[in-house]
RODO-388481 format. One record per residue: x, y, z of N, C-alpha, C in turn. Coordinates in Angstrom, 1 decimal. Last residue first. Example, Ala and Ser with C-alpha at 12.3 -4.5 7.8 and 13.67 -1.06 7.14 Angstrom:
<sedos>
@n_x = 12.8 | n_y = -2.2 | n_z = 7.1 | ca_x = 13.7 | ca_y = -1.1 | ca_z = 7.1 | c_x = 12.9 | c_y = 0.0 | c_z = 7.9 $
@n_x = 13.2 | n_y = -5.7 | n_z = 7.8 | ca_x = 12.3 | ca_y = -4.5 | ca_z = 7.8 | c_x = 13.2 | c_y = -3.3 | c_z = 7.8 $
</sedos>
This chain:
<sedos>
@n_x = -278.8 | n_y = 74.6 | n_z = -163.0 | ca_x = -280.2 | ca_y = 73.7 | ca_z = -162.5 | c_x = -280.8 | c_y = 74.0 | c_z = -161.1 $
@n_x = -277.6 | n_y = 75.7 | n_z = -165.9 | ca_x = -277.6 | ca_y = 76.3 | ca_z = -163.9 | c_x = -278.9 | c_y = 75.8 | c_z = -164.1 $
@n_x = -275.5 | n_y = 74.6 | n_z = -168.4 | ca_x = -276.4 | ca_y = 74.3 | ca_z = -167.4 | c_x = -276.8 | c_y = 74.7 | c_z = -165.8 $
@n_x = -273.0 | n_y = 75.0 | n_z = -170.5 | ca_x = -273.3 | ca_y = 74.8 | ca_z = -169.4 | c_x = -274.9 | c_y = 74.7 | c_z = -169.2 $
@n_x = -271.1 | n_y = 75.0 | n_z = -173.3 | ca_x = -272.2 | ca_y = 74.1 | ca_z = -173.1 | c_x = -272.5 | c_y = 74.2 | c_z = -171.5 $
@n_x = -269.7 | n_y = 77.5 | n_z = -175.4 | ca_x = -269.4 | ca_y = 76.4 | ca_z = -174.2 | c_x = -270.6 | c_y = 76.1 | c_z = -173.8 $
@n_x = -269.6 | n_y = 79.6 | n_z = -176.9 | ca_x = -269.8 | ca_y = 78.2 | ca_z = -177.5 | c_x = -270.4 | c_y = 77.1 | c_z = -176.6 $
@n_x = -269.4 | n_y = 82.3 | n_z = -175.3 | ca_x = -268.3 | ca_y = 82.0 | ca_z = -176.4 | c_x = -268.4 | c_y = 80.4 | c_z = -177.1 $
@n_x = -271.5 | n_y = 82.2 | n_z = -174.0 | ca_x = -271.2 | ca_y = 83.0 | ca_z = -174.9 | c_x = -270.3 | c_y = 82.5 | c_z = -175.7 $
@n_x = -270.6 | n_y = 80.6 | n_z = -172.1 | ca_x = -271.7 | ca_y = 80.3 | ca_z = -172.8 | c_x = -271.7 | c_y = 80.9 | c_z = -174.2 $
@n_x = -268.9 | n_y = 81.6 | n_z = -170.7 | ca_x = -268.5 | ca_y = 80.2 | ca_z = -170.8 | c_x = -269.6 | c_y = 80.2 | c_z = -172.1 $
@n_x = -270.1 | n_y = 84.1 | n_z = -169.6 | ca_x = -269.4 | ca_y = 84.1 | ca_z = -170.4 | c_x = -268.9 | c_y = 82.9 | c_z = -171.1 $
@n_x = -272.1 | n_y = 82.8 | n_z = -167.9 | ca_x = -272.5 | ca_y = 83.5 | ca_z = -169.1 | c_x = -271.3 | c_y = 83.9 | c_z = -169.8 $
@n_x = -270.2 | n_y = 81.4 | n_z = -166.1 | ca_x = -271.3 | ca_y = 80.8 | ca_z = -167.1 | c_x = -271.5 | c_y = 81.4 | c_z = -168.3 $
@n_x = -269.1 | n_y = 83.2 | n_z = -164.9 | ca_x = -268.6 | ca_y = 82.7 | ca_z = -165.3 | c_x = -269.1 | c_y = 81.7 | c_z = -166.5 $
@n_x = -271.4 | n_y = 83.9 | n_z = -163.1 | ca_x = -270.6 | ca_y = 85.0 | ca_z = -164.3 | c_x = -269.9 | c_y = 84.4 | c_z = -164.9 $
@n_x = -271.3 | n_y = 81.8 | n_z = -161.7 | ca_x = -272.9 | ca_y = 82.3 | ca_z = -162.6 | c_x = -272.3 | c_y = 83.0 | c_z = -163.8 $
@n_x = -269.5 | n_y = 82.1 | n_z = -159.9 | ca_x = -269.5 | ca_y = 80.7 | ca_z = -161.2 | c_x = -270.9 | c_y = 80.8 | c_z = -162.4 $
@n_x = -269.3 | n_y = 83.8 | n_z = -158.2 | ca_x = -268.5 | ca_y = 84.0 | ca_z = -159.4 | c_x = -269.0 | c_y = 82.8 | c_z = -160.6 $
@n_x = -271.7 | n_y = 83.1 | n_z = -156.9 | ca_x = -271.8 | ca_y = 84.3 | ca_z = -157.8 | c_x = -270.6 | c_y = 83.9 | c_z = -159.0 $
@n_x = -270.5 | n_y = 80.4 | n_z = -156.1 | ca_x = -271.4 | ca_y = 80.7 | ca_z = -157.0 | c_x = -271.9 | c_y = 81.4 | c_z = -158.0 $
@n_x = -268.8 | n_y = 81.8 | n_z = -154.0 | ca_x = -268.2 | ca_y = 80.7 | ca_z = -155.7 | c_x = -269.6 | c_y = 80.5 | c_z = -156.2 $
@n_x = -270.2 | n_y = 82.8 | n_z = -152.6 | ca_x = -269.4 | ca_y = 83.3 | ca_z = -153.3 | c_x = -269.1 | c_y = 82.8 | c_z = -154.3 $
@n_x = -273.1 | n_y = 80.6 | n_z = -152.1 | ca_x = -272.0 | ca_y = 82.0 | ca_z = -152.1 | c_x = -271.3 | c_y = 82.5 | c_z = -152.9 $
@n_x = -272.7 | n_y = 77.6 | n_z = -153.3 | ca_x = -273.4 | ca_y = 78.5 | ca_z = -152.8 | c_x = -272.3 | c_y = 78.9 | c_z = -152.8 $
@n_x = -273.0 | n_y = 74.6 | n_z = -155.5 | ca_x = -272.0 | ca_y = 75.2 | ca_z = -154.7 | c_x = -273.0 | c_y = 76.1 | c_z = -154.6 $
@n_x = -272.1 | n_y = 71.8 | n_z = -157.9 | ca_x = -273.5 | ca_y = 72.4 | ca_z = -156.8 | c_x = -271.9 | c_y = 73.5 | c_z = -156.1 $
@n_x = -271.7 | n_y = 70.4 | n_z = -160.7 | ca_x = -271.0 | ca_y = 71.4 | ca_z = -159.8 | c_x = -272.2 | c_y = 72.0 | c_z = -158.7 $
@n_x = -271.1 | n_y = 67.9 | n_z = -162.7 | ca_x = -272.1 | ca_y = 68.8 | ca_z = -162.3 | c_x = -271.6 | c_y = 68.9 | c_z = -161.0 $
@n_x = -269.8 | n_y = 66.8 | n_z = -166.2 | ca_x = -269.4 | ca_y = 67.5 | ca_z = -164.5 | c_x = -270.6 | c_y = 68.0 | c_z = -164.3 $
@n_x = -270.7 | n_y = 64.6 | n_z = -168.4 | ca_x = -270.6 | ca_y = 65.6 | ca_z = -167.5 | c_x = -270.1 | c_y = 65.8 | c_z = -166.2 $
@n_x = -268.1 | n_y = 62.3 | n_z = -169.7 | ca_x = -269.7 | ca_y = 62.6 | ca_z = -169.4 | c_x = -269.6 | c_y = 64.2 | c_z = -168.8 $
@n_x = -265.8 | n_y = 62.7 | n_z = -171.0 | ca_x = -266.4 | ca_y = 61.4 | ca_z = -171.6 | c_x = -268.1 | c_y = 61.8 | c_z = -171.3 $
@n_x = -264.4 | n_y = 65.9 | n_z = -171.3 | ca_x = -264.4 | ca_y = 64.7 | ca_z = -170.7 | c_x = -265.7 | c_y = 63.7 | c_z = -171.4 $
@n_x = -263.8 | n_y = 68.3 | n_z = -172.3 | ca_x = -263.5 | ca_y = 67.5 | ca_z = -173.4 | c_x = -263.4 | c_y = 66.1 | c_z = -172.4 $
@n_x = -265.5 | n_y = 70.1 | n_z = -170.7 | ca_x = -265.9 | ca_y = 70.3 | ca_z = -171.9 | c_x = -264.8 | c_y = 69.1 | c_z = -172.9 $
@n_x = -264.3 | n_y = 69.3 | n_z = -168.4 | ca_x = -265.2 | ca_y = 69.5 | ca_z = -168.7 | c_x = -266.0 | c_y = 68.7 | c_z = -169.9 $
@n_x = -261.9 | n_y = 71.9 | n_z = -168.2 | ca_x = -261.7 | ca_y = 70.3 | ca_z = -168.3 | c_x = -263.1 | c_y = 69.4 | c_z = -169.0 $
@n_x = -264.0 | n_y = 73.3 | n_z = -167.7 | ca_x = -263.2 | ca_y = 73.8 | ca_z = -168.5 | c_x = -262.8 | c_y = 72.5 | c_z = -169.1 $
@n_x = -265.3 | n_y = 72.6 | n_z = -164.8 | ca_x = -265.9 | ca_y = 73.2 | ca_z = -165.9 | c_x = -265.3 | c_y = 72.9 | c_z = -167.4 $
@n_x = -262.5 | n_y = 72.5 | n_z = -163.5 | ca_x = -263.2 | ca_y = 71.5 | ca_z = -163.4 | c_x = -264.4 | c_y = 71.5 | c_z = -164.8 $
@n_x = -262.2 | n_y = 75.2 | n_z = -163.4 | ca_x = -261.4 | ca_y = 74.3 | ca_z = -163.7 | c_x = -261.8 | c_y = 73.0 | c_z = -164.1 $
@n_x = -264.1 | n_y = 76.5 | n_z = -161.6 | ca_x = -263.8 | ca_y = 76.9 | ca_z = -163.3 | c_x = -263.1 | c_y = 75.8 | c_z = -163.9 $
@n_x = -263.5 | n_y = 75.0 | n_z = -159.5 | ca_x = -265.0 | ca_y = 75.1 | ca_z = -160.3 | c_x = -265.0 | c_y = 75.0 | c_z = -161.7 $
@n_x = -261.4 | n_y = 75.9 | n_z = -158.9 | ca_x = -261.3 | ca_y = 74.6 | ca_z = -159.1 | c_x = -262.3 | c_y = 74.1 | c_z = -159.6 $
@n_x = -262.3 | n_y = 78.7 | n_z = -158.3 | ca_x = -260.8 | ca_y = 78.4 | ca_z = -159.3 | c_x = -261.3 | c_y = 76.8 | c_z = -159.6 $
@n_x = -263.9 | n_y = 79.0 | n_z = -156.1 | ca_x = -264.2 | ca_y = 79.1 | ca_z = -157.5 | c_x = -263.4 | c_y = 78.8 | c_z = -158.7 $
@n_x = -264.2 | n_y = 76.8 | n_z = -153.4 | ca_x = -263.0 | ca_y = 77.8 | ca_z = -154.6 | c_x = -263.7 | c_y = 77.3 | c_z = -155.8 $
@n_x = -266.3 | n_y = 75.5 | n_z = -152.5 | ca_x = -265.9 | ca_y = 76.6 | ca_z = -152.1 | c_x = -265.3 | c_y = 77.9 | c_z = -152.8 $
@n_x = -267.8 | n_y = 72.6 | n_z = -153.8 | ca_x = -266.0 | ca_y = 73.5 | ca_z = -153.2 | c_x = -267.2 | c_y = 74.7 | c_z = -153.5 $
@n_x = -268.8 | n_y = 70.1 | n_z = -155.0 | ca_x = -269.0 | ca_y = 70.7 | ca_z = -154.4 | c_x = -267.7 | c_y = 71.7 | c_z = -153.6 $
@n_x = -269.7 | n_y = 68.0 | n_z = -157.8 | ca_x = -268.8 | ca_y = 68.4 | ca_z = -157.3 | c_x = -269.5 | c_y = 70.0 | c_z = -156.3 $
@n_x = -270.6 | n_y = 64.2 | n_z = -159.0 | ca_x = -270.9 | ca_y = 66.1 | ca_z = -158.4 | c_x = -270.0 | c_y = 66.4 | c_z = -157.3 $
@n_x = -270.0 | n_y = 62.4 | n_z = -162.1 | ca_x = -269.7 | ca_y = 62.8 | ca_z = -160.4 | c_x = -270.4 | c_y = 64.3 | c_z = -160.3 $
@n_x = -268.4 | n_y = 63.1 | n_z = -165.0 | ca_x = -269.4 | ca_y = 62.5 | ca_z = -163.8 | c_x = -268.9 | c_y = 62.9 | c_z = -162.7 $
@n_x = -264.8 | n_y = 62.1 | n_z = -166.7 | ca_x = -266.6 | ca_y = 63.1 | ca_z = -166.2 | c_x = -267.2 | c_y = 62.6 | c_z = -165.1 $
@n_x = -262.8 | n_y = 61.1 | n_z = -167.5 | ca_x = -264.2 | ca_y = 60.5 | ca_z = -167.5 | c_x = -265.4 | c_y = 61.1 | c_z = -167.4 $
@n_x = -260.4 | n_y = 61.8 | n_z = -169.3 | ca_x = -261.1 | ca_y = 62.3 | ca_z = -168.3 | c_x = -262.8 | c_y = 61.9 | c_z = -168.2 $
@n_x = -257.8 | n_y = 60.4 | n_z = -170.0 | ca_x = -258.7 | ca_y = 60.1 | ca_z = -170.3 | c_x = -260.1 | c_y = 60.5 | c_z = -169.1 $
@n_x = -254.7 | n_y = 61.8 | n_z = -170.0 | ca_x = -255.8 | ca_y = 61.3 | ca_z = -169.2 | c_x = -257.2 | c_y = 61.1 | c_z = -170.3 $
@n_x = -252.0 | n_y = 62.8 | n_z = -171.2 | ca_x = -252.7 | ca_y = 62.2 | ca_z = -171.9 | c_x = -253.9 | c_y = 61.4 | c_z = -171.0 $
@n_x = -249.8 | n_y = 63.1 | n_z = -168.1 | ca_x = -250.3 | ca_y = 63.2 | ca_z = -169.4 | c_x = -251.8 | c_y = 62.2 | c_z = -170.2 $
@n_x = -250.5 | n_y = 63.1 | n_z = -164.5 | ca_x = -249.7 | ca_y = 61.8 | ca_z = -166.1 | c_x = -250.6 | c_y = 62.7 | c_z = -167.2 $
@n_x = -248.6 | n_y = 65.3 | n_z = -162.9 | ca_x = -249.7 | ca_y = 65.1 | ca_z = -163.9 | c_x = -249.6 | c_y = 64.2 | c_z = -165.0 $
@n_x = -247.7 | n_y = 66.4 | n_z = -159.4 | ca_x = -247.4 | ca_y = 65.5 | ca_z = -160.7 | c_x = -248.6 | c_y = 65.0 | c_z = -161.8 $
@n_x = -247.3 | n_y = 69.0 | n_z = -157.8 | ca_x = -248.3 | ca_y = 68.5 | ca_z = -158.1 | c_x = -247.8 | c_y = 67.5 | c_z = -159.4 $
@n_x = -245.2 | n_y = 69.3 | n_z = -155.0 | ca_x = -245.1 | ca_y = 69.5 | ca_z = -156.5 | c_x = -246.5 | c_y = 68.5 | c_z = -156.6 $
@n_x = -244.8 | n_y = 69.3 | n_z = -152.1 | ca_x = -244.0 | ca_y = 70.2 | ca_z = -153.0 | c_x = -244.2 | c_y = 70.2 | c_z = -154.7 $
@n_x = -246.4 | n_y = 67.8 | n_z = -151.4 | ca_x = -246.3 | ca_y = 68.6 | ca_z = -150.3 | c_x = -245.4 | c_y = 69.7 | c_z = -151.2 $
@n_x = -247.1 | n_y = 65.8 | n_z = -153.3 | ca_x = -246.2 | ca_y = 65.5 | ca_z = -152.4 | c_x = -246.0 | c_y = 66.8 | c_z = -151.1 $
@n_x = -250.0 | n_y = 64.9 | n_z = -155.0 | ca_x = -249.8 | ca_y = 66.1 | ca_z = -154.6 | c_x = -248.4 | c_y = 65.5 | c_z = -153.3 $
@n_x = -250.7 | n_y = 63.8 | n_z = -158.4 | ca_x = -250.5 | ca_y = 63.3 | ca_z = -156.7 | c_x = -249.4 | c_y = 64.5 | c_z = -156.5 $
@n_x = -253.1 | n_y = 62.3 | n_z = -160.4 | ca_x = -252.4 | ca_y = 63.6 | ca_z = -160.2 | c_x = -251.9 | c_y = 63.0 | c_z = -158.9 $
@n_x = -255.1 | n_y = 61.9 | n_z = -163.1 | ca_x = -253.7 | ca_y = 61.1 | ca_z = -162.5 | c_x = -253.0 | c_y = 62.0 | c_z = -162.0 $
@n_x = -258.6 | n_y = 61.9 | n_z = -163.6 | ca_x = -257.4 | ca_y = 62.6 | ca_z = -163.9 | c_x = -256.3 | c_y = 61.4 | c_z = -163.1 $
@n_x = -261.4 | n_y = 61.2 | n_z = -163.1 | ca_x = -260.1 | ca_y = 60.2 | ca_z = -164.2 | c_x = -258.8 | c_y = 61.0 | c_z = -164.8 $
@n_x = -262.6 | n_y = 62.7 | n_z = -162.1 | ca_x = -262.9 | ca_y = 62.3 | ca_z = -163.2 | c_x = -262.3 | c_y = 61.6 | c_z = -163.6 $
@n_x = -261.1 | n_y = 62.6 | n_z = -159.1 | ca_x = -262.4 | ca_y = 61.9 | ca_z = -158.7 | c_x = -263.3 | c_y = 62.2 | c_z = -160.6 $
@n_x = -258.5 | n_y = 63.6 | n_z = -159.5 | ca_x = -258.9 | ca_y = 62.3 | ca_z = -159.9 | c_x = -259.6 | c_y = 62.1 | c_z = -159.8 $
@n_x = -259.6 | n_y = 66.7 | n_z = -160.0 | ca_x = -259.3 | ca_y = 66.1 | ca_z = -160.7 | c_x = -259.2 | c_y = 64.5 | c_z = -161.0 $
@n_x = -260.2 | n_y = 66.9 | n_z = -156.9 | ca_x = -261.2 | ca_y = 66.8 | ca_z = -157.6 | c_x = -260.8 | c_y = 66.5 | c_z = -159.1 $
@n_x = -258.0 | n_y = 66.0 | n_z = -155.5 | ca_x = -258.4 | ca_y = 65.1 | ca_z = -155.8 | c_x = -259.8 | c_y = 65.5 | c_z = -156.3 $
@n_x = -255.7 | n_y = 68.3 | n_z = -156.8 | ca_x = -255.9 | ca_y = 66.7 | ca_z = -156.9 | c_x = -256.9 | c_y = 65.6 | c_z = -157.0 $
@n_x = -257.4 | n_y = 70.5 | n_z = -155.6 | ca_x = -257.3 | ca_y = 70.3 | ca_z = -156.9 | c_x = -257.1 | c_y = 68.7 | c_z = -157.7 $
@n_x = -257.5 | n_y = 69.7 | n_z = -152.7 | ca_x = -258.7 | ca_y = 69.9 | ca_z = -153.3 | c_x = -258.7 | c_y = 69.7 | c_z = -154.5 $
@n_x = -254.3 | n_y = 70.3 | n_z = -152.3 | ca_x = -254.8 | ca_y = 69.1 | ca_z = -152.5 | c_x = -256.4 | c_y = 69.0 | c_z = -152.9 $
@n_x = -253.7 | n_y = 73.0 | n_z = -153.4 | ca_x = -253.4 | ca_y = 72.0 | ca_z = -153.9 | c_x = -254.1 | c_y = 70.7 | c_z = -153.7 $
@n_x = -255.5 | n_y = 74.0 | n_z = -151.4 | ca_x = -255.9 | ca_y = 74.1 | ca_z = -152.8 | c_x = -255.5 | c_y = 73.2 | c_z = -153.4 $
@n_x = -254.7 | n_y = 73.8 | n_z = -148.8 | ca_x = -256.0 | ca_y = 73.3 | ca_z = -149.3 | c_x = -256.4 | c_y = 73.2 | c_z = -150.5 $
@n_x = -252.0 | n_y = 75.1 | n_z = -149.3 | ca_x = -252.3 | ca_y = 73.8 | ca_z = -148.9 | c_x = -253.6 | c_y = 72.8 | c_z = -149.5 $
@n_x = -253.6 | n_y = 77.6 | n_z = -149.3 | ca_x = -252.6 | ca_y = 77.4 | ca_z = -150.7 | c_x = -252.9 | c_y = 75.7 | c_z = -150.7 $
@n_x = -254.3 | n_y = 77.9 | n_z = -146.4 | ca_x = -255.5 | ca_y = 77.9 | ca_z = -147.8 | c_x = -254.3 | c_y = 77.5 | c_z = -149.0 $
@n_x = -252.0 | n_y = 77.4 | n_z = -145.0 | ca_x = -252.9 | ca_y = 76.4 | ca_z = -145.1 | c_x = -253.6 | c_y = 76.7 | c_z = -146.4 $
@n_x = -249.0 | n_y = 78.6 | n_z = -147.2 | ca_x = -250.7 | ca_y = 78.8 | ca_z = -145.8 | c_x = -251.1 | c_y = 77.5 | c_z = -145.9 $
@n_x = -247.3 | n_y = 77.6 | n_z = -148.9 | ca_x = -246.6 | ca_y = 78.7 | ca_z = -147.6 | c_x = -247.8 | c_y = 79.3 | c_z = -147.0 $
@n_x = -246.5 | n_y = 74.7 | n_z = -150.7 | ca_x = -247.8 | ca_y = 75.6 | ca_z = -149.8 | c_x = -247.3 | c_y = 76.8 | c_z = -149.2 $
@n_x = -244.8 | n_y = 74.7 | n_z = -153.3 | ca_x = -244.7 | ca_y = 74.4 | ca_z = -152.0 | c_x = -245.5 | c_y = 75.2 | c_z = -151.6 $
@n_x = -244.6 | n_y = 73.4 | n_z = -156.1 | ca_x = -245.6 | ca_y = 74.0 | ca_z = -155.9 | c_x = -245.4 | c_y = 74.2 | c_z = -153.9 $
@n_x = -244.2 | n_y = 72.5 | n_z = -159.5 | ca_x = -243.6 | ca_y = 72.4 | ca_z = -158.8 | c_x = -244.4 | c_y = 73.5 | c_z = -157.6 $
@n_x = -246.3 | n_y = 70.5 | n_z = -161.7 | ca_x = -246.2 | ca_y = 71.8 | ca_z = -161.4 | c_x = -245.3 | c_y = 72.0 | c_z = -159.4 $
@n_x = -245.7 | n_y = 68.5 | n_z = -164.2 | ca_x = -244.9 | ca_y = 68.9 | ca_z = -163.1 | c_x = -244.9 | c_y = 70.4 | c_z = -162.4 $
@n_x = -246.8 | n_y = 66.4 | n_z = -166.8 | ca_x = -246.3 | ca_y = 67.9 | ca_z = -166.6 | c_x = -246.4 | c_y = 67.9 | c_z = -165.0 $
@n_x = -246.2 | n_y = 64.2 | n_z = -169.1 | ca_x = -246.4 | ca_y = 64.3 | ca_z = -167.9 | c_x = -246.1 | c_y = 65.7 | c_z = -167.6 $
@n_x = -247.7 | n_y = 64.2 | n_z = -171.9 | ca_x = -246.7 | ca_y = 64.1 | ca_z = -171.5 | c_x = -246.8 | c_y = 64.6 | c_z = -169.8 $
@n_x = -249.6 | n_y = 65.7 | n_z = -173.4 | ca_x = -249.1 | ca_y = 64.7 | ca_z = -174.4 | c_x = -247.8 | c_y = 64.0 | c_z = -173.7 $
@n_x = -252.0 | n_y = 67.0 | n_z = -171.3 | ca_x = -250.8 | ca_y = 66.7 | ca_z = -172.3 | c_x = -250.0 | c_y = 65.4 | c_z = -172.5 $
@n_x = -254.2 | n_y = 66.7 | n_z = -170.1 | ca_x = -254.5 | ca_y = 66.7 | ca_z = -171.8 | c_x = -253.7 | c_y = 66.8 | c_z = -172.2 $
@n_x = -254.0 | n_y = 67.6 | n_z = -167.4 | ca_x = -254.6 | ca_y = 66.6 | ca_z = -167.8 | c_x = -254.0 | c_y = 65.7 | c_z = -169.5 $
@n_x = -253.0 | n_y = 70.3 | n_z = -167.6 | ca_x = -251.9 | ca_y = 68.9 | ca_z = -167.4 | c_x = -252.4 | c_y = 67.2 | c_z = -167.8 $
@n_x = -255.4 | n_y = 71.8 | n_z = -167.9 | ca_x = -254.1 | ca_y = 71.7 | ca_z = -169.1 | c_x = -253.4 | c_y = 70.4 | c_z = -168.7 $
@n_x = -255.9 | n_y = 71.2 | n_z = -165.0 | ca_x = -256.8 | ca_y = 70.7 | ca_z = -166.1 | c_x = -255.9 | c_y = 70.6 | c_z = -167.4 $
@n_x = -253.9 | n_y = 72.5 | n_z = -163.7 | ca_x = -253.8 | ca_y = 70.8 | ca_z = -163.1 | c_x = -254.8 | c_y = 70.4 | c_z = -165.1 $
@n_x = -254.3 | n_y = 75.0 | n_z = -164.1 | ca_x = -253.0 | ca_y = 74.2 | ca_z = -164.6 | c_x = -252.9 | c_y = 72.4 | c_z = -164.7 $
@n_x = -256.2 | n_y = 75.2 | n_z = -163.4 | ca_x = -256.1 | ca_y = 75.5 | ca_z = -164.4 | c_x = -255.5 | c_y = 75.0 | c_z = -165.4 $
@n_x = -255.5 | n_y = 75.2 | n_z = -160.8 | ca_x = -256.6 | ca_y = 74.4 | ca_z = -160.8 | c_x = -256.6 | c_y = 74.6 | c_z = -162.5 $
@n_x = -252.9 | n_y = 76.9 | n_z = -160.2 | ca_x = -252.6 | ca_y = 75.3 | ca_z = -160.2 | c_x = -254.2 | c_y = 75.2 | c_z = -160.4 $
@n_x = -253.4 | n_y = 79.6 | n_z = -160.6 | ca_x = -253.0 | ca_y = 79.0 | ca_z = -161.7 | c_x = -253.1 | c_y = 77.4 | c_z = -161.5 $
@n_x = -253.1 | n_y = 80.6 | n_z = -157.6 | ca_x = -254.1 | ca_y = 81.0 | ca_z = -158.6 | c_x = -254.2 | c_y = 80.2 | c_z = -159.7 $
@n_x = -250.2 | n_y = 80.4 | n_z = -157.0 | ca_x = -251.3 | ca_y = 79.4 | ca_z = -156.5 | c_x = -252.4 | c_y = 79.6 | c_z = -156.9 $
@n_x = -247.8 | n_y = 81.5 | n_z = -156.9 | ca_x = -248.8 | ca_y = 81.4 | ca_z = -158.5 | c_x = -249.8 | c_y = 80.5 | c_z = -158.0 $
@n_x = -245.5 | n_y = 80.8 | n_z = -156.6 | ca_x = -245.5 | ca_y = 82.5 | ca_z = -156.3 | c_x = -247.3 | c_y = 82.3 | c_z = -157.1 $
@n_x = -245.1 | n_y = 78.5 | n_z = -157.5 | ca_x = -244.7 | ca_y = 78.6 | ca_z = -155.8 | c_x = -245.7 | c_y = 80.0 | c_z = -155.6 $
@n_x = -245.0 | n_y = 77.3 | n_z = -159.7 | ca_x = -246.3 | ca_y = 78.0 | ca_z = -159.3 | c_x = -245.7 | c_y = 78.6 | c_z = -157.3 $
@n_x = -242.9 | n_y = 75.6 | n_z = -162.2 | ca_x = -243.0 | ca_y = 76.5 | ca_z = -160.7 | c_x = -244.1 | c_y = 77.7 | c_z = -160.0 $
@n_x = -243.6 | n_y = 73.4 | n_z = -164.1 | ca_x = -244.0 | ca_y = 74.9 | ca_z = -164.1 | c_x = -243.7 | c_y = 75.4 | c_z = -162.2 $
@n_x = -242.5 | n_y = 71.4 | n_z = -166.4 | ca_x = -242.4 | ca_y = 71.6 | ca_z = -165.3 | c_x = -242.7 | c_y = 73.4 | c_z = -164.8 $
@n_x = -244.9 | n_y = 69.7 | n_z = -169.2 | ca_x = -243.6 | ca_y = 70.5 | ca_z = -168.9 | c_x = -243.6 | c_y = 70.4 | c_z = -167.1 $
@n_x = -246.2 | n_y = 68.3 | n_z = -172.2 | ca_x = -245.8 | ca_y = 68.3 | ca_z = -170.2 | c_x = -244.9 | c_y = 68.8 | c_z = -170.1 $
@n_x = -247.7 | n_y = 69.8 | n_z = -174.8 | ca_x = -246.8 | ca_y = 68.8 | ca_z = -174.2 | c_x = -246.6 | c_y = 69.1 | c_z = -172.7 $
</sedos>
């Protein structure tokens, strides 16, 4: 169900969060005020790589809003930096209409390789093309 979650101290969590938010049964409210630019960048990166599947999200500068019950389309390629919004995106994913495909280098990569093999291991459906 949608709840309200205060991530202020927790900017690790909003691309995770945003995805759970997707799939509830209810609008969920991650309350969230930037205090860097990089925090900034996340929240809004997370936004709008969630609506660019058919999420419903809008970032006010203080709280990330989530319509419940999305119907996540898939598709599209996606390209970031943060490996958080990768994984997220990934995760989400696996209960959208088509695929996500994710291009990225460096760092978020490494992490997103390791992240594969584990993804994989436990059932999950990926692909390094």
């Amino acid at each position: 169900k949608g709840t309200k979650i205060d991530c202020t101290a927790r900017a690790n969590f909003l691309p995770i969060l945003a995805a759970v938010g997707c799939y509830a049964n209810s609008d969920t409210i991650l309350t969230f005020k930037a205090e860097t630019n990089e925090d900034r960048k996340l929240a809004e990166e997370t936004v709008s790589a969630f609506n660019a599947v058919g999420g419903d999200l809008e970032y006010d500068g203080e709280a990330i809003r989530i319509k419940g019950k999305c119907v996540l389309r898939g598709g599209g390629t996606f390209n970031s930096e943060d490996e958080r919004i990768l994984i997220a995106l990934m995760l989400a994913g696996t209960c959208a209409d088509n695929p996500v495909t994710i291009e990225t280098e460096g760092k978020a990569a490494e992490t997103l390789k390791e992240f594969i093999k584990v993804f994989v291991s436990l059932g999950g459906i990926a692909q390094v093309l």
